[in-house]
N, C-alpha and C positions, 0 to 999 in steps of 0.2 A: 262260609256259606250260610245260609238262613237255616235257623231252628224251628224244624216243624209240626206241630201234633196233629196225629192222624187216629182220627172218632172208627173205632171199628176196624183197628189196624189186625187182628187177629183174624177174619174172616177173609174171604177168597181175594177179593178187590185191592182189600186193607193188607193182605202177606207179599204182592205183588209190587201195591204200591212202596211199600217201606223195602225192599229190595231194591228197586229202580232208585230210589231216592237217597237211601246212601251208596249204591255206586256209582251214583254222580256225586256225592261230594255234601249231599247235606246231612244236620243233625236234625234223627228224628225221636220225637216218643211216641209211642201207642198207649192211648189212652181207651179200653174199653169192658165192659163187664164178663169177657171168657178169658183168660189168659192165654197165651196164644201158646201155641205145641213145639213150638219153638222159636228162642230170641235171638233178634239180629238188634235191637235198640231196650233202653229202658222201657217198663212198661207200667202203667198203674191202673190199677182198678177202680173205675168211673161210673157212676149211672147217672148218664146224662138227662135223667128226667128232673134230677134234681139239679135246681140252679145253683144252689148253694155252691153245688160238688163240682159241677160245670165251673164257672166262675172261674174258681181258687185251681181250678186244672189249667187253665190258661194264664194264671199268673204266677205260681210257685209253688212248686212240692220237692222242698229239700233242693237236692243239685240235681236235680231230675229234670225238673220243668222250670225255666225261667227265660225270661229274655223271647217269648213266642213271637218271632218275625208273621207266620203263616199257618193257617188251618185247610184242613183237607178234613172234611166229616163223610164219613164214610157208615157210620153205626146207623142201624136200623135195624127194624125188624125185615128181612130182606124181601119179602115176596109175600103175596097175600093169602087167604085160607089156611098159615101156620098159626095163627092166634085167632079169636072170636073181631070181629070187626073192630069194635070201639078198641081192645088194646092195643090193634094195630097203628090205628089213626092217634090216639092219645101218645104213645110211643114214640112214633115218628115225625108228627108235627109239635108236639114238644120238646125234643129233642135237640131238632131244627132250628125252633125260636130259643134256642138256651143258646146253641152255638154263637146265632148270628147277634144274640144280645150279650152274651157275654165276649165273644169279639171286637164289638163295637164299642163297650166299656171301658175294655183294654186298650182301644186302638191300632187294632189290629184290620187292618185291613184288604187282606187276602187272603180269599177264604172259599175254599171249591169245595166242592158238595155234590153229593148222587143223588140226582135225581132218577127220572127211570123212563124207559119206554114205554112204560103201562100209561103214560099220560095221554099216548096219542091213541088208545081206541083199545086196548088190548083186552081180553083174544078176539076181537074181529068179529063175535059174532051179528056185529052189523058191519057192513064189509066198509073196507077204509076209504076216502073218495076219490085217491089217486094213489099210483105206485112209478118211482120210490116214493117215498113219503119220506117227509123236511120239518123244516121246524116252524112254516108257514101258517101252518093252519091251527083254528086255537083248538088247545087239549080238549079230550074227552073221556075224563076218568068213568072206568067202569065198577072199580072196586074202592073199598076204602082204604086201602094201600095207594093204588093210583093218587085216591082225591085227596092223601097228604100228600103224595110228592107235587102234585100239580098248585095244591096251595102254600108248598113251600118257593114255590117259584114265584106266585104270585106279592108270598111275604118277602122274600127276596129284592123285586122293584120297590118295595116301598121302604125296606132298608136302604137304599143307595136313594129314593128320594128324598130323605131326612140327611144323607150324609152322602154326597156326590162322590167323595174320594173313595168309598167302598166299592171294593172288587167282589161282588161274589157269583159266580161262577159256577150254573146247574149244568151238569152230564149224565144226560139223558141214557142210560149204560143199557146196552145189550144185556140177552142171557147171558152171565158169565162163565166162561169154561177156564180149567185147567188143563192143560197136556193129558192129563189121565184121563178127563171126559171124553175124551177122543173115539175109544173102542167102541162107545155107546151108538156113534154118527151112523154105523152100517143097518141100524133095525129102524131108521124111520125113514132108510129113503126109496124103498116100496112105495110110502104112503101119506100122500101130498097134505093129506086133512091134520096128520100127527104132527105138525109144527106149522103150521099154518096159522097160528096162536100169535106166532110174533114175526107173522111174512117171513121167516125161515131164516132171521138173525141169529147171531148173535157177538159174542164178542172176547177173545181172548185177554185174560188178565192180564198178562204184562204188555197187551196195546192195551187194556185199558188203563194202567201203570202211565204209562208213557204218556195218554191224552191228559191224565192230572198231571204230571209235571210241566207239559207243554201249555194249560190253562194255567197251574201257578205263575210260569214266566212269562206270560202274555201279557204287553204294557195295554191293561184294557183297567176301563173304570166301569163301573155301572155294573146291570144284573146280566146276565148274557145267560142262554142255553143252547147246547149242544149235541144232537144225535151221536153218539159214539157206539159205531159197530166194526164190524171187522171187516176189508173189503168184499167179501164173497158171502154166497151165501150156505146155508148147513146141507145142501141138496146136491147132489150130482144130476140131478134133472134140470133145463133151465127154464127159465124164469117165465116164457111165454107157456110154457106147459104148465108149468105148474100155477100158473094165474087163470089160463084157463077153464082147468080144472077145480078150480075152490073159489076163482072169485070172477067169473065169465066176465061181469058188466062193467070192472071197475078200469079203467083209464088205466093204460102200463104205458110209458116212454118208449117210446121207440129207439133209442138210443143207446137203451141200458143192455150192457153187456148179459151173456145168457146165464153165469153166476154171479153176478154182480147185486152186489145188498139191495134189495128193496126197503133198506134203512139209511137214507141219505146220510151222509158225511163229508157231502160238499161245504158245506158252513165251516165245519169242524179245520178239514184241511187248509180254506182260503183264510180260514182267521187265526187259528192256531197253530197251523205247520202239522199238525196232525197226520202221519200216514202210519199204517199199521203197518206191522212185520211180520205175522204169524200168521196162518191157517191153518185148519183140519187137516186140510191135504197133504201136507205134507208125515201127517200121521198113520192114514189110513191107505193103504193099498186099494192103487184103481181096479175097478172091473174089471176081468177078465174080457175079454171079444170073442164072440164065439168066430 
């Protein structure tokens, strides 16, 4: 099976994904700057802002790293207002360009990558122009976390225009939850404005697991991006109420199911076989009926 390093394997995404990926069969290392709290693969400590360090991470460290079929970058600074702006965007969009330039050196070409939802308008407070919302419409970073993942995407096409046989592959990822974020779901759904940040996504780690191995195996060439959320939404309200309520004038489908994502994953499912396996709901206990 392909050997694969995964940028950011220690963090929620990155402990999920290397789970999923050797019980299927592959060899993976985690390459990233926390050591992770527990090891299921080799690990090394990386700071991908340096190229140097990048580089020689994808070509050879001892019998740890060699032979790298595939990359999965997953390392960033994860969400925005945890650092001062600039070291968000220097962090993340250099990161980025190390991965995708020192994969391309290697010849390495597949190579999926997080992107995020914050590209397409988030938190809303100019209201979105349709629900669900797809990968249609062009981005509209609001932060400077947003506006490196959105110009990693754009670095992205113009890596596969210099080299047509490159895969690289942005997933656009929901809020990530674990299993134990679950108990949290009962104190915001009172209150349609408290997650209304991300049209009331989000997205369990091991689907989100599952959508990078289904991009690694996808016979695709070029830059592609992908909404990746989890089928439902984080609300027991449905969807016409609660659009109602926070965003009166914006265009909702008529078709869309009452907890059905207002985070498209039509693309996701017709091109990558994508379907999620997990929800909330099966965590939390329904409402009582009076």
């Amino acid at each position: 099976m392909p050997r694969v390093v995964v940028t950011g394997g220690s963090g929620k995404a990155g402990r999920a994904c290397i789970a999923d990926l050797l019980d299927h069969g592959y060899h993976v290392v985690n390459i990233d700057r926390a050591p992770p709290a527990q090891s299921r693969c080799p690990f090394v400590l990386v700071d991908l802002t340096d190229f140097g360090q990048t580089i020689a991470a994808l070509s050879a460290i001892d019998e740890r790293v060699s032979g790298v079929d595939a990359v999965v970058h997953l390392a960033a600074i994860p969400a925005p207002g945890l650092y001062p702006n600039a070291v968000t965007f220097h962090n993340n969009i250099l990161s980025t360009y190390h991965i995708f330039e020192a994969a391309r050196q290697r010849g390495i070409t597949n190579v999926v990558w997080a992107s995020s939802e914050t590209v397409l308008g988030l938190p809303f407070d100019e209201p979105p122009p349709y629900a669900p919302l797809d990968e249609v419409y062009p981005g509209r970073p609001e932060s400077a976390y947003a506006l490196s993942k959105l110009l990693g995407e754009e670095m992205a096409k113009q890596f596969c225009r210099w080299n047509p046989a490159l895969k690289l592959i942005g997933l656009r990822f929901s809020n990530i939850m674990e299993p134990s974020d679950y108990a949290h779901f009962a104190a915001f759904q009172d209150d349609a404005i408290q997650r209304k940040w991300n049209l009331w996504g989000y997205i369990d780690a091991r689907d989100a697991a599952q959508a990078i191995r289904k991009a690694l195996e996808a016979p695709l060439t070029g830059a592609e991006v992908f909404i990746i959320a989890n089928a439902d939404t984080v609300m027991q309200r449905p969807n016409a109420e609660l659009m109602a309520a926070v965003f009166p004038a914006v265009p909702l489908d008529a078709g869309i199911g009452p907890n059905q994502t207002l985070l498209s994953i039509e693309k996701a499912r017709r091109v990558l076989g994508y379907q999620p396996q997990y929800t909330w709901r099966d965590h939390v206990p329904a409402p009582r009926k009076e």
